[in-house]
Each structure stands twice: as structure tokens, then as C-alpha cells.
Residue, then its C-alpha position, 0 to 999 in steps of 0.5 A: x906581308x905588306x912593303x910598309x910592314x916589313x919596313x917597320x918591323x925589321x927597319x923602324x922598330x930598332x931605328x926608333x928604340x935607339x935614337x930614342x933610346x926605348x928599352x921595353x919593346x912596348x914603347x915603340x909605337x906601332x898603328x893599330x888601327x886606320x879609321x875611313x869616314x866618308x859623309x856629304x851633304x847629299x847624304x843629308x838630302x838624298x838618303x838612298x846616296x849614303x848605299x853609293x857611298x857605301x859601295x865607295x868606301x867598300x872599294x877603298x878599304x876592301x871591307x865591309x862598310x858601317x852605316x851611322x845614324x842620327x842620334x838626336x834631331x836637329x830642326x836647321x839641318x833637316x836631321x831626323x833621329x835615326x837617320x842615315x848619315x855616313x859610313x865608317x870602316x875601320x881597319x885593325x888587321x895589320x896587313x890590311x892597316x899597312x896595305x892602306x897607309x902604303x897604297x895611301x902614301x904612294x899612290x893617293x897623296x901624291x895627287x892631293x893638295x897639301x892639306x894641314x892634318x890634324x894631330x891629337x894630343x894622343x899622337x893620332x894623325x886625321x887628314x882628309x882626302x877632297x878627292x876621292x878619285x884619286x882612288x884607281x877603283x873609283x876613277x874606273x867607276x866615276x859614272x857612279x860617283x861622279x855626283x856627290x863624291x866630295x870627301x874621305x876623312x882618314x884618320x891613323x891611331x897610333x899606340x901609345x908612347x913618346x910623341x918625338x918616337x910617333x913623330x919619327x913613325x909618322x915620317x917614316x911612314x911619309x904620311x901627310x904629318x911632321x913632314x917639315 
């Protein structure tokens, strides 16, 4: 059991319930799930550059990285239907979502200038990472993406529930939100 896990689930969840007064248990919000999405324009240029940025994302998540094409054609970017464009990973596991957001709140943003993130009317939490050596196992590995590796776009889903209450489980969790 992850260090974040065990915090929510025997600190947070009953702290959250109280000051907010929550009496069904499935008000509480928990995170269900943590979207990695990694593109670059050399992607675009170079297609065989989005089998390196597979492997970067691979190394970061610890799964299997999705590959995602084109859907239409667009002449002014040089986008052909079908296309190879980016790669996506999405953590729904709880151990792993948890050992993410841990590894990524003490050890990845830390490094990382202090980027406004973005938060949706549903309460989700999308902020990017511009350097992605941060990464340990990617700094060991920087002859291989030294190149192009330019930015991760991370984005936390949360469940449902009241937005002061997903506010409080942002902060709590020292993720780049609500941090005033």
C-alpha cells in the first residue's frame, strides 16, 4: 500500500466527512484515475519518434503505453488520417494512481516551474510537466530522449462530489492546485 493511500484512506477520507459534513460515504471524493499524455511536434515530422516516446512513457507510468492516430487530415499541419500522433497511459489500479501522484508530488514537481493548472467544472485537475527529466528513469536515460522530449500532460480524475470537498483532497495530496 502506497504512503498517499494509506493517508487517504485512514486520515483524509474521515477529515473530509467531518468538515464537511458528508454522511454517505460515497460523497467523498476519491481519484479514480491518472491520464499521462505525452505528444511533440517531432512526432508530427518524424513518425518513428512517437516508438521513443512510447518507451518514455512506458518508464514513467510503468504500463503499457496507447498509441493514438489521426482522425481526420489536416493539409496545414502535414496530418494524414491515420497518423501516429501521441501516446497515452491511464492508471485506474489504485496502488498504481497513488504511487504516481506520490512519486509526482514529492519528487517530479518539486523541480518544476510553477505552471497554473487547469481545473474542469467536474473538479479534474490537468497540468503539464515541461521537463520531463525530472523523471529519474529518464535522466539515467537522456542519450535517448535528449532530443525532442519536451512535454507530459498529466491530468487527475477525481469522483464525483462537492467541489470545497475535491479541493480540500487536491491539497491534501500537494498537487499543483488550490495551492493558495
Amino acid at each position: 500500500m502506497s504512503r498517499f493511500q494509506y493517508y487517504y484512506d485512514h486520515v483524509l477520507r474521515y477529515e473530509i466527512a467531518i468538515k464537511y459534513n458528508l454522511s454517505n460515504s460515497y460523497d467523498i471524493p476519491r481519484i479514480e484515475a491518472v491520464h499521462f499524455h505525452l505528444t511533440s511536434k517531432s512526432v508530427l515530422q518524424e513518425g518513428k519518434s512517437i516508438f521513443t516516446a512510447m518507451l518514455a512513457l512506458e518508464m514513467v507510468s510503468r504500463q503499457k503505453a496507447a498509441l493514438v492516430k489521426a482522425k481526420h487530415s489536416i493539409s496545414s499541419y502535414r496530418l494524414r488520417k491515420g497518423a501516429l500522433i501521441a501516446c497515452h497511459v491511464t492508471l485506474r489500479h489504485p496502488l498504481a494512481v497513488y504511487t504516481a501522484l506520490e512519486y509526482l508530488s514529492t519528487s517530479v514537481l518539486p523541480k518544476q516551474d510553477g505552471e497554473v493548472p487547469h481545473v474542469d467544472m467536474q473538479g479534474n485537475v490537468s497540468f503539464g510537466i515541461t521537463d520531463c527529466f525530472a523523471y529519474k528513469e529518464l535522466e539515467e536515460e537522456y542519450d535517448k530522449f535528449c532530443k525532442w522530449l519536451t512535454g507530459l500532460q498529466v491530468t487527475v480524475t477525481m469522483s464525483s462530489g462537492l467541489p470545497e470537498a475535491k479541493k480540500a483532497l487536491v491539497r491534501a495530496l500537494q498537487l499543483p492546485s488550490f495551492q493558495n
